[in-house]
N, C-alpha and C positions, 0 to 999 in steps of 0.2 A: 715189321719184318722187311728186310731188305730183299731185292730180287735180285739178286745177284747173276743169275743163269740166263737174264732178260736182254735181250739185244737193246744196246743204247743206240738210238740214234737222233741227229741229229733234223728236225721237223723243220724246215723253212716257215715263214708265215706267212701266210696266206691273204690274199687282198680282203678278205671280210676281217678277217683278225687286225689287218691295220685301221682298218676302218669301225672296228668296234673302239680299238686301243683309241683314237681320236675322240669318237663320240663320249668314250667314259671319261678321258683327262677334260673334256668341256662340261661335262655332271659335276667334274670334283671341281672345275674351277668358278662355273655357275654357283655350286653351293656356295664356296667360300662368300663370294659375292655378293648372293642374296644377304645373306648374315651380316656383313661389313651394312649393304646401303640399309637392311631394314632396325639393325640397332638401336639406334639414337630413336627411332621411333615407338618402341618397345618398353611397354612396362617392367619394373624388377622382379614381378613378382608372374608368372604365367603357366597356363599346362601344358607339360612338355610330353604326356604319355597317355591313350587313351583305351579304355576299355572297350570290347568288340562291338558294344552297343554305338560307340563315339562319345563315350561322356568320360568328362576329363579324371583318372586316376592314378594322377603322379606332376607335381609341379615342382618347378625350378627357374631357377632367373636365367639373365641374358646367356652367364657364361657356359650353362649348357648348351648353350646353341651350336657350341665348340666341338661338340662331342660326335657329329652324323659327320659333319666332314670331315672330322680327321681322321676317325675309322673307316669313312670311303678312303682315303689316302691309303692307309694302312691295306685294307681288302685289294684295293687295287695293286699297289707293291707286291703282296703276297699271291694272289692270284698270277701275275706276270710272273715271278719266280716259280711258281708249283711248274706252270706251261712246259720249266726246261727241262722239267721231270716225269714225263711221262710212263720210262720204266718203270716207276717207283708206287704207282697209280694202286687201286685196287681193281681188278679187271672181275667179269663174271664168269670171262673164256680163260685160258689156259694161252698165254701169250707164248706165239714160237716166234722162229725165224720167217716163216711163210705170212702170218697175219700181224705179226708186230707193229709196219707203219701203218694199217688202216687202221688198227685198235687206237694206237696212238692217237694222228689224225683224230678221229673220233672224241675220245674222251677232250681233247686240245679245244675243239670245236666247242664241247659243249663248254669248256669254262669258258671260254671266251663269251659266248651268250650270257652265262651266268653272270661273267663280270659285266658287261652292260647291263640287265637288267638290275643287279644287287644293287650297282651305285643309281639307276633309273629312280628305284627306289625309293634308296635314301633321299636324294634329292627330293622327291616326292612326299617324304615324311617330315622332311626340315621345312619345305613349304606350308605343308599344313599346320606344322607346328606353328609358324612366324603369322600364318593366316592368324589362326584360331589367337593367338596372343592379340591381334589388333581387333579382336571385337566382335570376328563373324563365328558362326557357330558350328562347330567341328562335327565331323561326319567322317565314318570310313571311306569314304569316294569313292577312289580305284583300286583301292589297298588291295582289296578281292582279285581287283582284273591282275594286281603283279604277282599277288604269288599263286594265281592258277597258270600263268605266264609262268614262274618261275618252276616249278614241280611237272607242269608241260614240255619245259623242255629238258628236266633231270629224266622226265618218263623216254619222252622220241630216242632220249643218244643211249638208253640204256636199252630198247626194243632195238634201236640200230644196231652195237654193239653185240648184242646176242644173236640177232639176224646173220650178221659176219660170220666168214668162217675165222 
């Protein structure tokens, strides 16, 4: 549904949002990277998907390795583009003229978070994946600590957000 009745405006960015936008284009280009040097080293045949235990159930060859960074590419794209859309958002409050830039602001802030941690992530998943193909034995790691990370901070901006008038 469109909001049509919603004040657009226009958010400037903020020095954390540049500096998130930094830290996430260095995840999508570290991925790419990792994938390029650890190729040639890599069997054809490896597990690319792991059950919550950490024992492998889903395998694939090199050229899946394609696939986490070019969906962080994609995530990232898309995430930047939603940012210019804030009117457009699902809010919990009733957006007027008086609270429209904090709500904005707000909801801006958390993707922005989101988008660094999402592609933090991934990066993190194509590691283990590229790990576990050379030989050592796969385990959820941090997997835990990112998406309590990541539902952490979905929780803070939506407690903030209602907190707002």
């Amino acid at each position: 549904m469109l909001h049509t009745n919603r004040p657009i405006l226009q958010i400037p960015k903020s020095k954390l949002e540049i500096v998130h936008d930094v830290i996430s284009v260095c995840f999508i280009i570290l991925t790419f990277a990792y994938v390029v040097w650890a190729w040639s080293n890599l069997p054809e045949r490896f597990p690319t998907h792991f059950d919550l235990t950490g024992k492998p159930n889903g395998w694939g060859g090199k050229g899946s390795l394609i696939f986490l960074p070019i969906l962080s590419l994609v995530i990232y794209a898309g995430l930047t583009w939603l940012r210019r859309i804030p009117h457009q958002f699902n809010y919990l409050k009733e957006i007027t003229p008086a609270n429209a830039q904090e709500q904005y602001v707000i909801a801006i802030r958390m993707i922005s978070w989101l988008k660094v941690l999402i592609l933090l992530l991934f990066a993190y998943i194509e590691w283990m994946i590229v790990h576990s193909a050379s030989g050592h034995e796969p385990s959820l790691g941090l997997l835990p600590v990112f998406l309590l990370a990541l539902f952490g901070i979905i929780a803070f901006y939506i407690v903030k957000s209602v907190r707002k008038a």
